[in-house]
C-alpha positions as a Markdown table, in Angstrom:
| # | Residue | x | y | z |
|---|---|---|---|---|
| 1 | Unk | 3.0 | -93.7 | -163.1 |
| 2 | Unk | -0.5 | -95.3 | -162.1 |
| 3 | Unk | -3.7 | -95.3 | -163.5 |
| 4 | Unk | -6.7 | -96.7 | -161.8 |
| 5 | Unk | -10.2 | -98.0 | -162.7 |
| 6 | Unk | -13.4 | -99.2 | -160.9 |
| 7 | Unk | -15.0 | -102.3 | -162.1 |
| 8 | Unk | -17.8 | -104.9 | -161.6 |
| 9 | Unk | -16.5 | -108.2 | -161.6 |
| 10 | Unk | -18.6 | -111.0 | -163.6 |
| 11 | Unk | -19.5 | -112.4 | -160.2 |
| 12 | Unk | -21.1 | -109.1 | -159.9 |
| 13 | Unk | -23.1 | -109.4 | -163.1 |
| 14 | Unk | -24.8 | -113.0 | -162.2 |
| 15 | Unk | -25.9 | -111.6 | -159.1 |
| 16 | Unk | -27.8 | -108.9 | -160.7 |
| 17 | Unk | -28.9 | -111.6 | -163.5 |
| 18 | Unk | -30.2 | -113.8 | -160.4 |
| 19 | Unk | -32.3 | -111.5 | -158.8 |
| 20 | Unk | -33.6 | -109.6 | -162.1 |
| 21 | Unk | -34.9 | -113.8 | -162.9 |
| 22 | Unk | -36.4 | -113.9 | -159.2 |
| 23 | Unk | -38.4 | -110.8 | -159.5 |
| 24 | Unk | -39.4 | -111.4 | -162.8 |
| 25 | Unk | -40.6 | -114.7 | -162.1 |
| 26 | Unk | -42.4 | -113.7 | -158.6 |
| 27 | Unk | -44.1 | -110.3 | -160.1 |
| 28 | Unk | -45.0 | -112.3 | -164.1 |
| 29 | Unk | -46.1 | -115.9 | -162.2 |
| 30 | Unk | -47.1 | -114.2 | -159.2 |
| 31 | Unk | -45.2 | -116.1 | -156.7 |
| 32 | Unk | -43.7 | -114.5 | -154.4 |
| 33 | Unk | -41.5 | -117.6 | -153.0 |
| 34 | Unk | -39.7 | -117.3 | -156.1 |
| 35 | Unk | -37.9 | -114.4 | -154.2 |
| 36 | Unk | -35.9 | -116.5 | -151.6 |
| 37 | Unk | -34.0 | -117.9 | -155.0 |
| 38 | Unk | -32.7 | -114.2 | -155.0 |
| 39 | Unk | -32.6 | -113.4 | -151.5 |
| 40 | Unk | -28.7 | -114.4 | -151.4 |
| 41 | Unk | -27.7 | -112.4 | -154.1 |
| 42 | Unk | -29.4 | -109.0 | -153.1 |
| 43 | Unk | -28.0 | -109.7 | -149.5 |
| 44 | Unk | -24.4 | -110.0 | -151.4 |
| 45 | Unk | -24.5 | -107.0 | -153.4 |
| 46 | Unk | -26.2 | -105.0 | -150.7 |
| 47 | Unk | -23.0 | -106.0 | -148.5 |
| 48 | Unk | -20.8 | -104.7 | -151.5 |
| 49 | Unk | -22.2 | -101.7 | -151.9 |
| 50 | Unk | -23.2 | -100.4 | -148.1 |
| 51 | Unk | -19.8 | -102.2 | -146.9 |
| 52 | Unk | -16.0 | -100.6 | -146.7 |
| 53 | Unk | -14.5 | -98.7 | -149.3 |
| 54 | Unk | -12.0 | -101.1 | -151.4 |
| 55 | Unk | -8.8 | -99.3 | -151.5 |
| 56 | Unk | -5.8 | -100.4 | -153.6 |
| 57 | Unk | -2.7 | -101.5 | -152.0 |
| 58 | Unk | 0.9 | -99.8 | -152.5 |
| 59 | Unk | 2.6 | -100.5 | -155.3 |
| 60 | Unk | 6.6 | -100.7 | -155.4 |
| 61 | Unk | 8.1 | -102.3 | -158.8 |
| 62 | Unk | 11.9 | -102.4 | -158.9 |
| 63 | Unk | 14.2 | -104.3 | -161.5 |
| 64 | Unk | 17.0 | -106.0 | -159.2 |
| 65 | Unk | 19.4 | -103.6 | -162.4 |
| 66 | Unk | 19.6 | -100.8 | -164.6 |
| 67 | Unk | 22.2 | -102.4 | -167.1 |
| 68 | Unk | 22.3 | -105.6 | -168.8 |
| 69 | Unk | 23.9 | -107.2 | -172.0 |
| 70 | Unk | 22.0 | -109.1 | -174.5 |
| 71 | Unk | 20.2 | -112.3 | -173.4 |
| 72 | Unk | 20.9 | -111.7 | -169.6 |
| 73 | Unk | 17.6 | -112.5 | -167.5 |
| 74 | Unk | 16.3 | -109.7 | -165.5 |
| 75 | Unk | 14.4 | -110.3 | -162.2 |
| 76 | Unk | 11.3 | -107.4 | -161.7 |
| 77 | Unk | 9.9 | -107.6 | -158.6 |
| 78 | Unk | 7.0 | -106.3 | -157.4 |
| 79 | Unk | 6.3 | -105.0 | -154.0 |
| 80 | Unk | 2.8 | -104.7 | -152.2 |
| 81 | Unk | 2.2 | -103.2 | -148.8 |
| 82 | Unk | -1.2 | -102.3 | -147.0 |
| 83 | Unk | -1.8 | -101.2 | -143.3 |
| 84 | Unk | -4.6 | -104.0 | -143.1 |
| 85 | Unk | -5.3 | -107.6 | -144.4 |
| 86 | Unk | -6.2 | -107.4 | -147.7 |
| 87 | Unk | -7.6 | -110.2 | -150.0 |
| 88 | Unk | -6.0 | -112.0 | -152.4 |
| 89 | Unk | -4.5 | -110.1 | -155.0 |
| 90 | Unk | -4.2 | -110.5 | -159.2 |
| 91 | Unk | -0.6 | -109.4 | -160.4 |
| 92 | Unk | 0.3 | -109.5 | -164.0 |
| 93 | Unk | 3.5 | -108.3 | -165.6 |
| 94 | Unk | 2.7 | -106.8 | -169.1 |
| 95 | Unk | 6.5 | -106.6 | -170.9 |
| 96 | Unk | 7.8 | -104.2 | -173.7 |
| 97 | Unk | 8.2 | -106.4 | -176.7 |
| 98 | Unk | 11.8 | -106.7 | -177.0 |
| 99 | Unk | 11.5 | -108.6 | -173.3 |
| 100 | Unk | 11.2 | -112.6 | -173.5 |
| 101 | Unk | 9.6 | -113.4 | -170.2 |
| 102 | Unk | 10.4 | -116.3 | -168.2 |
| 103 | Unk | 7.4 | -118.6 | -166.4 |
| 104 | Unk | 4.3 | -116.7 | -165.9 |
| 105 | Unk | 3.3 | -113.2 | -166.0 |
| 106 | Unk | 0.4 | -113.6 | -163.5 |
| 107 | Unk | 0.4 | -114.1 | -160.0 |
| 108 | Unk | -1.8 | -114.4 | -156.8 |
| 109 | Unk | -0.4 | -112.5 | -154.3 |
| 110 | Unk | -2.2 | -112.2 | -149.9 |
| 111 | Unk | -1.4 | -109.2 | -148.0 |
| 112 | Unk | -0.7 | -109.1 | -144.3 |
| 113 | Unk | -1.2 | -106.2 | -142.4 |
| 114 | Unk | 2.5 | -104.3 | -142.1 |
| 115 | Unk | 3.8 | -106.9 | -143.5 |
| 116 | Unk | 3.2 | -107.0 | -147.3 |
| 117 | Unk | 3.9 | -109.3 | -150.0 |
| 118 | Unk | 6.4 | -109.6 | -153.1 |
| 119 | Unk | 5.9 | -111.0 | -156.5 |
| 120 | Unk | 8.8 | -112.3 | -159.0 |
| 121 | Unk | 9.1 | -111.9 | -162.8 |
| 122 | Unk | 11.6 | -113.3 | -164.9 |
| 123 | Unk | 12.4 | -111.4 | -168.3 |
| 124 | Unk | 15.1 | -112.0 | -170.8 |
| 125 | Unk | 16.4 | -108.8 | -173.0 |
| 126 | Unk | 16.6 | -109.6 | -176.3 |
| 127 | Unk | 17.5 | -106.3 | -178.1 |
| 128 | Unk | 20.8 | -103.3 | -177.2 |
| 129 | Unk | 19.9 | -100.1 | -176.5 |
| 130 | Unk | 17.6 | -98.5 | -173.9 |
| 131 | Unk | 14.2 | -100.7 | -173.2 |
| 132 | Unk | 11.6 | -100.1 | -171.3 |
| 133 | Unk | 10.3 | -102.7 | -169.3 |
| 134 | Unk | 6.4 | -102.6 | -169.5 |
| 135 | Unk | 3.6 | -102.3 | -167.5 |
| 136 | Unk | 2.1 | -103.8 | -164.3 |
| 137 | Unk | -1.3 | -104.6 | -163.4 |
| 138 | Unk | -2.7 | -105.1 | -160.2 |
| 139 | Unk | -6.3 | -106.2 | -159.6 |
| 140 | Unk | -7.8 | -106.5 | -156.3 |
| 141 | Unk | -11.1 | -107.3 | -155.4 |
| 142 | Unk | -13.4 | -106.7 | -151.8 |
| 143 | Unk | -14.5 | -109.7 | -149.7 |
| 144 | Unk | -17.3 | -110.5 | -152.4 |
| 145 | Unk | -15.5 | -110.5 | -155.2 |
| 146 | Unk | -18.0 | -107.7 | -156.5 |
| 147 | Unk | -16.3 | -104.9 | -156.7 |
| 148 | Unk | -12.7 | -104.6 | -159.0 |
| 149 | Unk | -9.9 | -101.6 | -158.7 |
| 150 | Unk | -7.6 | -102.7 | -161.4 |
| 151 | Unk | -4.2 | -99.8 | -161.5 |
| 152 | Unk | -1.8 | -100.2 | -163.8 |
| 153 | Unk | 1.9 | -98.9 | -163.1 |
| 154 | Unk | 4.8 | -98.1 | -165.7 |
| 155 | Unk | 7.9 | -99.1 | -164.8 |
| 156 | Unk | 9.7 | -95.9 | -165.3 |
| 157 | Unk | 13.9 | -97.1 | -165.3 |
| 158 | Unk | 14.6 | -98.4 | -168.3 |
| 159 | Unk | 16.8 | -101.0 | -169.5 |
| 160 | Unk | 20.1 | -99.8 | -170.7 |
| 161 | Unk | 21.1 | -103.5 | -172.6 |
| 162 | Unk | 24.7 | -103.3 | -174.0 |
| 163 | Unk | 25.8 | -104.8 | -177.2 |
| 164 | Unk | 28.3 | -107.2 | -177.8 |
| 165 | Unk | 30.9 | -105.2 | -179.4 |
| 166 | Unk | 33.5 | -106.7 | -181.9 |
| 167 | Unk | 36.5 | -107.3 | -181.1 |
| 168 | Unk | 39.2 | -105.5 | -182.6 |
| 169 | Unk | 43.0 | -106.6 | -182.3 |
| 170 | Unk | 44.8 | -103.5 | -184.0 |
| 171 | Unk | 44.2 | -99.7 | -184.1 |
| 172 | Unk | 43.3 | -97.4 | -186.9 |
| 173 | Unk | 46.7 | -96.0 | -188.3 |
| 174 | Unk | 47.3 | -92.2 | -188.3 |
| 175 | Unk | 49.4 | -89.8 | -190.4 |
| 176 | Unk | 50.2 | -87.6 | -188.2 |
| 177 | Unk | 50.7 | -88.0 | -184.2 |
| 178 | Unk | 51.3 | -85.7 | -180.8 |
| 179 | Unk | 54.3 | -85.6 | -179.4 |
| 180 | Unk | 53.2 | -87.8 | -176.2 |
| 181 | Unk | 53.8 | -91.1 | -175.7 |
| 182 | Unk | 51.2 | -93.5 | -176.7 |
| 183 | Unk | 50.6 | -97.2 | -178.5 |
| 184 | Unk | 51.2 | -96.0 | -182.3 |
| 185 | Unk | 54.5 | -96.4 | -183.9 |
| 186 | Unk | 55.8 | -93.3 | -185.5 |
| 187 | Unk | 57.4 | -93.2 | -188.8 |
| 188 | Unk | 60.4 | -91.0 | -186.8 |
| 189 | Unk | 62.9 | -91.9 | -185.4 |
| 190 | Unk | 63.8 | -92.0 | -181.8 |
| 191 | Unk | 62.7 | -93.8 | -177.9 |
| 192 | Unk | 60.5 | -96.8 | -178.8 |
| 193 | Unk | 60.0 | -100.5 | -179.0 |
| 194 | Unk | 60.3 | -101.5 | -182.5 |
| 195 | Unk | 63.7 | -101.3 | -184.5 |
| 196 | Unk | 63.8 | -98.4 | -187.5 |
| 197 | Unk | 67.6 | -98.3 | -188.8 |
| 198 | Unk | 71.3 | -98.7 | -187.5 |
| 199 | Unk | 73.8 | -96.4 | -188.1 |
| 200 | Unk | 77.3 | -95.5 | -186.9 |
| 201 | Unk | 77.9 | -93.9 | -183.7 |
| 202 | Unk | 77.7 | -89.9 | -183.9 |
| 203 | Unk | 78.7 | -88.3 | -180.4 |
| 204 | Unk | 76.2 | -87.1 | -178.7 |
| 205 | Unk | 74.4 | -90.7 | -179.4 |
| 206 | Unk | 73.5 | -92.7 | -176.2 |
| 207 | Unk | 75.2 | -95.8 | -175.0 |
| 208 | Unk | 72.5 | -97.8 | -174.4 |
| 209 | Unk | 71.5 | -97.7 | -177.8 |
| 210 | Unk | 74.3 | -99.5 | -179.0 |
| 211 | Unk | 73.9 | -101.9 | -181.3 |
| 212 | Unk | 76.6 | -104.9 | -180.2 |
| 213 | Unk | 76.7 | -107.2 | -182.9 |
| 214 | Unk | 77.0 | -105.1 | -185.7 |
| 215 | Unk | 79.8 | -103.2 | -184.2 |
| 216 | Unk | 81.7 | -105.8 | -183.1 |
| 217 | Unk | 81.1 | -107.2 | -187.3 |
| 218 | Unk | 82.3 | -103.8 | -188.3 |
| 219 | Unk | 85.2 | -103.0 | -185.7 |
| 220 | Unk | 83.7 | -99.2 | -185.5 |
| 221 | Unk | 80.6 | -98.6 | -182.7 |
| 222 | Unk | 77.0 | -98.3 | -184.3 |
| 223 | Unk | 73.9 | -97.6 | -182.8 |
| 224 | Unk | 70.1 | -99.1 | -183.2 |
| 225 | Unk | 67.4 | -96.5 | -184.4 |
| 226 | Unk | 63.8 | -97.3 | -183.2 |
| 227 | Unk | 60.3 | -95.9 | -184.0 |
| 228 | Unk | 59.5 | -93.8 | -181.0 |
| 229 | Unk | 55.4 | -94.5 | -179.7 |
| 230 | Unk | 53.1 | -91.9 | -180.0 |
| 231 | Unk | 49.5 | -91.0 | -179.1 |
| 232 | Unk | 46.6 | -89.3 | -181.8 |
| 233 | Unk | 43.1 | -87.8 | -181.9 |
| 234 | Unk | 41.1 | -90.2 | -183.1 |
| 235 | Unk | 37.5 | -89.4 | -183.8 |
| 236 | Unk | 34.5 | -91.7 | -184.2 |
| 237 | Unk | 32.1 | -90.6 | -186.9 |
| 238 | Unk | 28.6 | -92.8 | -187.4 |
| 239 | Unk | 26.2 | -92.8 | -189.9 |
| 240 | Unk | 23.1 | -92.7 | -187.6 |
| 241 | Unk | 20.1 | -92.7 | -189.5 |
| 242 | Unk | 21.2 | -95.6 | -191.7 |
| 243 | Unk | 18.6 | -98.4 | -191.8 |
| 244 | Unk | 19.6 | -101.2 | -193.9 |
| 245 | Unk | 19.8 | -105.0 | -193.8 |
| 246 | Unk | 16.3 | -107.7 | -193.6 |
| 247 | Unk | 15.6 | -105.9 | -190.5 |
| 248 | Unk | 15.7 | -102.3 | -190.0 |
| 249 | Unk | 18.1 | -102.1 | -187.4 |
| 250 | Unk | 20.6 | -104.9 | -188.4 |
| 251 | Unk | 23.1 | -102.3 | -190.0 |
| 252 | Unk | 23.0 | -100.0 | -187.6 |
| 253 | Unk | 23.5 | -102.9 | -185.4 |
| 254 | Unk | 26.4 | -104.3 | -186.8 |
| 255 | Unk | 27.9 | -100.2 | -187.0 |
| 256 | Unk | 27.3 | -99.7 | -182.9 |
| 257 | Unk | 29.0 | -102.8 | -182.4 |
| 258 | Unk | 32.1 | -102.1 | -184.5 |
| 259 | Unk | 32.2 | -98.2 | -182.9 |
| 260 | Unk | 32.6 | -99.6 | -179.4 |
| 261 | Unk | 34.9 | -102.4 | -180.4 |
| 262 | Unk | 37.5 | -99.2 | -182.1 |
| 263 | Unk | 36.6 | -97.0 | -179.0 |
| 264 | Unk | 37.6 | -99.7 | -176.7 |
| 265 | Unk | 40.6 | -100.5 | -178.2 |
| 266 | Unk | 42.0 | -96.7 | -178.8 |
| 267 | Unk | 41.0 | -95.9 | -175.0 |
| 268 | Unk | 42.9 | -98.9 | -174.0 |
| 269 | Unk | 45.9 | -97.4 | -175.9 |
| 270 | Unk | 45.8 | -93.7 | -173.9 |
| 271 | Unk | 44.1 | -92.2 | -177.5 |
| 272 | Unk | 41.9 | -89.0 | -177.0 |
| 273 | Unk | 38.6 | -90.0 | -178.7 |
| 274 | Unk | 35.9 | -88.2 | -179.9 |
| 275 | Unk | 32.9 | -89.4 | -181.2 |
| 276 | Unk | 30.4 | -87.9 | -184.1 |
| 277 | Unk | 27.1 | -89.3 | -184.3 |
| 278 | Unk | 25.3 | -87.7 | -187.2 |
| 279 | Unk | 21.3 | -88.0 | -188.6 |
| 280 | Unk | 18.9 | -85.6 | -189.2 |
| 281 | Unk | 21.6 | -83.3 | -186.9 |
| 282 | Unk | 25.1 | -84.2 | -185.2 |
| 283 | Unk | 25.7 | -84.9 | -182.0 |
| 284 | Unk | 29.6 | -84.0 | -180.8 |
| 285 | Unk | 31.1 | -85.9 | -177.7 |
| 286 | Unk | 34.9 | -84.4 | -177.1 |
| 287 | Unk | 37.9 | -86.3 | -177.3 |
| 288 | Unk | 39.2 | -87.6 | -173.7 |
| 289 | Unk | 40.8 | -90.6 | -172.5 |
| 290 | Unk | 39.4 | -93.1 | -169.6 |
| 291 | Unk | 36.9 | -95.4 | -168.7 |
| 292 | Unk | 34.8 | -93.0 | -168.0 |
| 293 | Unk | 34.4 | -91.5 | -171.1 |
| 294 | Unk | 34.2 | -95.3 | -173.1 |
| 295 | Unk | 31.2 | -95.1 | -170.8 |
| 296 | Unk | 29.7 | -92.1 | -172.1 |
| 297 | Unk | 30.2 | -92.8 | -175.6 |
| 298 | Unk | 28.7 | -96.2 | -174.8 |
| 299 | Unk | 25.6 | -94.4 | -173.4 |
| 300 | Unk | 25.3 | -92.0 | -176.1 |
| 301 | Unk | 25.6 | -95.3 | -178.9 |
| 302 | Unk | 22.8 | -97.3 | -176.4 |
| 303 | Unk | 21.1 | -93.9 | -177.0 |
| 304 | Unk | 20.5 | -94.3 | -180.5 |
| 305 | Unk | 17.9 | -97.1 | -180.3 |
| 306 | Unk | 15.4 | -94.5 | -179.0 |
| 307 | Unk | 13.3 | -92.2 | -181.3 |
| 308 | Unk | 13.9 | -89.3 | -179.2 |
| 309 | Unk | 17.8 | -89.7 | -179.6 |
| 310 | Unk | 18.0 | -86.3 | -182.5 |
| 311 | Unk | 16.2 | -84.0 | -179.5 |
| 312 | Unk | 18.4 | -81.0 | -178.9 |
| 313 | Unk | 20.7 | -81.9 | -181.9 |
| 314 | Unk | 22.9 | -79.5 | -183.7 |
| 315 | Unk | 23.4 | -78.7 | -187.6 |
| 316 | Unk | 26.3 | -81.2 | -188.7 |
| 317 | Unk | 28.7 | -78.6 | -190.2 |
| 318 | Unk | 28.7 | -76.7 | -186.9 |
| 319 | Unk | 29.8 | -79.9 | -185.3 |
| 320 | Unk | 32.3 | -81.2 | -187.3 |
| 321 | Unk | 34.3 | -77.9 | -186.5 |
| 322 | Unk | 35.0 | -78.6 | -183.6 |
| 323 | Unk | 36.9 | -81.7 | -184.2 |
| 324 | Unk | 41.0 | -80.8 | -183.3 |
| 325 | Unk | 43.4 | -80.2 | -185.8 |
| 326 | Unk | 45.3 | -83.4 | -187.1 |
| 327 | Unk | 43.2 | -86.0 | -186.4 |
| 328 | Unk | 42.7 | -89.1 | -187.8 |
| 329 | Unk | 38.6 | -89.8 | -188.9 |
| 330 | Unk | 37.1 | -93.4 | -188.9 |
| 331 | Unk | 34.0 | -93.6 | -189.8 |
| 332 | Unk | 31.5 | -96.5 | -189.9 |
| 333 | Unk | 28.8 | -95.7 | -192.2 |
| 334 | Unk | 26.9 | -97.9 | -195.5 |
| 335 | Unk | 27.1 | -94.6 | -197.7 |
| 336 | Unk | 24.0 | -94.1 | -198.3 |
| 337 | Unk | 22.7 | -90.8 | -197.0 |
| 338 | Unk | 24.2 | -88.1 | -199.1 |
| 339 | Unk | 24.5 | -85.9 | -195.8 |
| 340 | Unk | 26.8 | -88.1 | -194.6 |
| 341 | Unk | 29.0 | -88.5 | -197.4 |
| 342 | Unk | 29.2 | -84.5 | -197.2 |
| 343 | Unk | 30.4 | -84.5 | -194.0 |
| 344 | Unk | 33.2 | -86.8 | -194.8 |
| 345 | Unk | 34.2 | -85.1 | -197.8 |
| 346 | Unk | 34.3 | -81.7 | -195.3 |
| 347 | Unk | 36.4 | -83.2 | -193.4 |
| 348 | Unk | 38.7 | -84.6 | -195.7 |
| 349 | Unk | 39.0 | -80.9 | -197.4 |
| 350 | Unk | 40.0 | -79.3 | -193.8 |
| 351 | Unk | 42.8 | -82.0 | -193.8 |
| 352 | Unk | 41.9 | -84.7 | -191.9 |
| 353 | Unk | 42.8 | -88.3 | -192.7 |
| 354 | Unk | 39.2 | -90.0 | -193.6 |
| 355 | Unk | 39.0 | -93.6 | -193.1 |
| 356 | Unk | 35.8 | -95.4 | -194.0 |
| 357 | Unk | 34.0 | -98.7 | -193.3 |
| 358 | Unk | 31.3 | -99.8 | -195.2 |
| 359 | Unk | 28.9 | -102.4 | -193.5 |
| 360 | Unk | 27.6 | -104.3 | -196.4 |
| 361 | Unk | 24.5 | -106.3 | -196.8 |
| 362 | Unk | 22.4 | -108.4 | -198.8 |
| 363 | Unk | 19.2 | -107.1 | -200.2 |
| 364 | Unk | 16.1 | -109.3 | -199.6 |
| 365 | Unk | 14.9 | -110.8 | -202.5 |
| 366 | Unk | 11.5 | -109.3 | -202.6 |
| 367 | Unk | 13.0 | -105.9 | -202.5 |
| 368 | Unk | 12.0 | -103.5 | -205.0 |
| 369 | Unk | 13.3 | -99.5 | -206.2 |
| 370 | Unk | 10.4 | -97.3 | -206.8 |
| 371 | Unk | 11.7 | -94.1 | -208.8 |
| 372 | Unk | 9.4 | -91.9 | -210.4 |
| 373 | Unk | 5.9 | -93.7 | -211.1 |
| 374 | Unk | 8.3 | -96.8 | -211.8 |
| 375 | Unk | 8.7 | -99.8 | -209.9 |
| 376 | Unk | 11.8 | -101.9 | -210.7 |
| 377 | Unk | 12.6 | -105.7 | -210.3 |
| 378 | Unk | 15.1 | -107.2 | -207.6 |
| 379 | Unk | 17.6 | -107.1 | -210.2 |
| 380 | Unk | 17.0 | -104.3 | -211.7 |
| 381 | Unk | 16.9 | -102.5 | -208.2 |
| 382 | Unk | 20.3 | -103.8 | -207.2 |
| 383 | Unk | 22.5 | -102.6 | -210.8 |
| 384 | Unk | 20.6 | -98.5 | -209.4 |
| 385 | Unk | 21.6 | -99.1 | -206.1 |
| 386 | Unk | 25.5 | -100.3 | -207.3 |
| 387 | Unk | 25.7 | -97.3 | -210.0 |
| 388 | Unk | 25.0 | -94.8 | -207.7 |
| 389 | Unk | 27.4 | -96.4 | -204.5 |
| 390 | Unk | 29.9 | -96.4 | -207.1 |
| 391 | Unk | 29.9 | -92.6 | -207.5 |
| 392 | Unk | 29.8 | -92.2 | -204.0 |
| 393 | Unk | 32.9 | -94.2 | -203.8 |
| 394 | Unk | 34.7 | -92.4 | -206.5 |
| 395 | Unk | 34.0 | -89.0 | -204.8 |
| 396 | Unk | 35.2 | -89.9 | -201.4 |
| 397 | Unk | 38.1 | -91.8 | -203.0 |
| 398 | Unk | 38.9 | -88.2 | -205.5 |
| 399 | Unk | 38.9 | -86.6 | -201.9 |
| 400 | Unk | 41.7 | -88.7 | -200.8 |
| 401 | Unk | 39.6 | -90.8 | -198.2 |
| 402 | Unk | 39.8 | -94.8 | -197.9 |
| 403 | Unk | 36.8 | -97.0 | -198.4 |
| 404 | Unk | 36.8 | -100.4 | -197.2 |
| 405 | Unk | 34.0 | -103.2 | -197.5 |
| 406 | Unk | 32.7 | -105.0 | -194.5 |
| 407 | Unk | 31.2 | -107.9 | -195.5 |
| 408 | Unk | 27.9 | -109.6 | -192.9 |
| 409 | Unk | 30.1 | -112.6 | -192.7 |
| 410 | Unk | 33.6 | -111.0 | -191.6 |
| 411 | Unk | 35.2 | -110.0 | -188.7 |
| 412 | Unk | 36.0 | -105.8 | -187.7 |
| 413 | Unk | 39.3 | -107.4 | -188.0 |
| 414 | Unk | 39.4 | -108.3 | -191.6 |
| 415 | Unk | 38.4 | -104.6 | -192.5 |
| 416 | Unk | 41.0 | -103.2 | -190.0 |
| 417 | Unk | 43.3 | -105.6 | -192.1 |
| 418 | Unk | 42.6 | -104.1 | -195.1 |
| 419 | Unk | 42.5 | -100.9 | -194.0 |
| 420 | Unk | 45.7 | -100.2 | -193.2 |
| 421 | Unk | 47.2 | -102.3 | -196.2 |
| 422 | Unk | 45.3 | -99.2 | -198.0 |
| 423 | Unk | 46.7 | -96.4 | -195.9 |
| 424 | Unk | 50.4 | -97.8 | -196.5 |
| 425 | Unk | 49.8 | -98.3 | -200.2 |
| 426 | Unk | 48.6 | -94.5 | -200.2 |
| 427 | Unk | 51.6 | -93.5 | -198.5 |
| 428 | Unk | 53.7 | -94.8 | -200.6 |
| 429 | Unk | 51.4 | -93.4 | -203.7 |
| 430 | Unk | 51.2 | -97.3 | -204.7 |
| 431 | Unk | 47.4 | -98.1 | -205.9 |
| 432 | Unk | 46.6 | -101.3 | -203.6 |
């Protein structure tokens, strides 16, 4: 994209004011000599203005990647080519503001016929998602340094800048599994790693799982029962449109990081995953398995940073149809938006297992609720804010969904922890 404007330079300007002076001085004082103080500048701007036509060079601007992760430094260079010599040449790099640049921004550039020139920038990306990189001016002027063509380029590639994702050790239990072989252990019994039961021999039993201590201890053969490993459809639900935190995308922030760390992890174990991303609409990504489709999801998450993400979406209950029968939900979400918390509970009413983490956060202390005409205080504003996540919590939990905490300063890890503590105390019908 380019956009182009002719200008007079300020050189341009005190030429003009030198010969307006002269004239005024030799027609007012009538003396005529007081034209040869002038005489240089009309010969100047005459030359600029019957002279050649000042044409702007070619303009290339490339980033040396399309992907980066936070903090990585990014090299934009800038390419200029004419089929003559050209003078010197004003280059200025003009970044989005999530970009740090390193050294300058401006540059002098000469151009050599068929030969051209390049200029360096040096940025740092500071936020995820997809960034764009700026603008670029370029400002040439003719042999005077009269005339001015300043043209402005976009840089139209964007930054895709990944997030660091947390890292999660240990995958969301199930309740129920398909009968291929995956990384979950199943509460049946049969092929597997870990150890279930032992039990005498019954024919039909094979002989390699014999178990030869205990039936040498019991003079009778018994065999080792293990918990076979299965695979499940695990689906990724986020709360999109949640803005919480002293800045307003530090929860969503810490909710993209935590979905990629659980996507990596249940891809890495041959899990189908889908992923849910619902706002003002839903946005459904089918479960698959591969590196391929962590990248999509990954794409679709880096989406999310752009206001033009809910484009094209559809109505959430028409999405969370489609999700396949016994699978297990996790969903990263603060509970806030009552949409969301509708979806879950749909979900958990068409049988699937809900599992919830809650990003926490601290409220800043100048924050206040405005209900009504009524303002509230910071304390007052946090005892409305707990009343009413309370009830939230005591739906989901009547539904038969888990809610976990997730506190700022915690790992994913510690909720994952807890997480399943819950699920096993539920299966049990123990209250953890």
């Amino acid at each position: 994209m380019r956009r182009s404007t002719h200008t007079f330079t300020y050189l341009a300007m005190t030429h003009v004011a030198i010969v307006v002076i002269a004239l005024g001085v030799a027609v007012i004082a009538d003396r005529p000599s007081a034209l040869v103080i002038g005489a240089p500048s009309m010969v100047i701007l005459a030359a600029a203005a019957f002279g050649g036509r000042l044409t702007a060079p070619g303009v290339v601007v490339a980033v040396d990647r399309p992907r980066a992760l936070e903090g990585d430094e990014i090299l934009v260079r800038v390419s200029l080519h004419s089929p003559t010599n050209g003078p010197l040449v004003d280059v200025e790099l003009q970044p989005h503001s999530s970009l740090d640049h390193i050294g300058s921004l401006r540059s002098l550039a000469g151009i050599r016929a068929h030969a051209g020139s390049e200029v360096d920038f040096r940025v740092t990306v500071e936020a995820w998602g997809v960034v764009p990189v700026g603008f670029v001016s370029v400002r040439v002027r003719d042999r005077f340094g009269v005339v001015a063509i300043t043209s402005w380029y976009r840089v139209v590639t964007p930054l895709r800048v990944h997030i660091h994702e947390e890292l999660a050790r240990h995958l969301v239990e199930p309740d129920r599994f398909r009968r291929l072989v995956g990384s979950h252990t199943s509460a049946e019994r049969a092929d597997g790693c870990e150890i279930a039961d032992v039990r005498p021999y019954r024919p039909g039993d094979r002989l390699q799982a014999l178990n030869w201590r205990i039936s040498a201890r019991n003079d009778e053969p018994w065999v080792t029962l293990r918990h076979p490993d299965r695979s499940t459809t695990v689906v990724l639900v986020l709360d999109a449109s949640q803005r919480l935190g002293l800045h307003s995308a530090d929860g969503l922030r810490r909710s993209v990081r935590a979905m990629l760390g659980l996507a990596r992890m249940h891809i890495d174990a041959q899990d189908p995953v889908a992923m849910l991303l619902v706002g003002d609409g839903a946005r459904w990504i089918p479960p698959e398995v591969g590196r391929m489709h962590l990248h999509r999801m990954t794409d679709a998450l880096l989406d999310l940073s752009t206001p033009r993400w809910s484009d094209g979406l559809e109505p959430a209950a028409e999405a969370w149809r489609r999700l396949p029968g016994n699978s297990i939900v996790a969903a990263v979400s603060p509970l806030v938006d009552v949409r969301f918390v509708d979806v879950l509970t749909s979900l958990r009413a068409r049988g699937h297992a809900v599992q919830v983490i809650e990003p926490t956060t601290h409220w800043p202390d100048h924050a206040v609720a405005v209900r009504g005409r009524r303002e509230f205080e910071p304390e007052m504003s946090w005892r409305i804010y707990s009343l009413g996540h309370q009830a939230v919590r005591a739906r989901l939990s009547a539904a038969g969904a888990i809610v976990i905490p997730w506190a700022e300063d915690q790992p994913i890890e510690s909720a994952l922890a807890a997480l399943r503590m819950a699920r096993r105390a539920q299966r049990f019908s123990v209250t953890p």
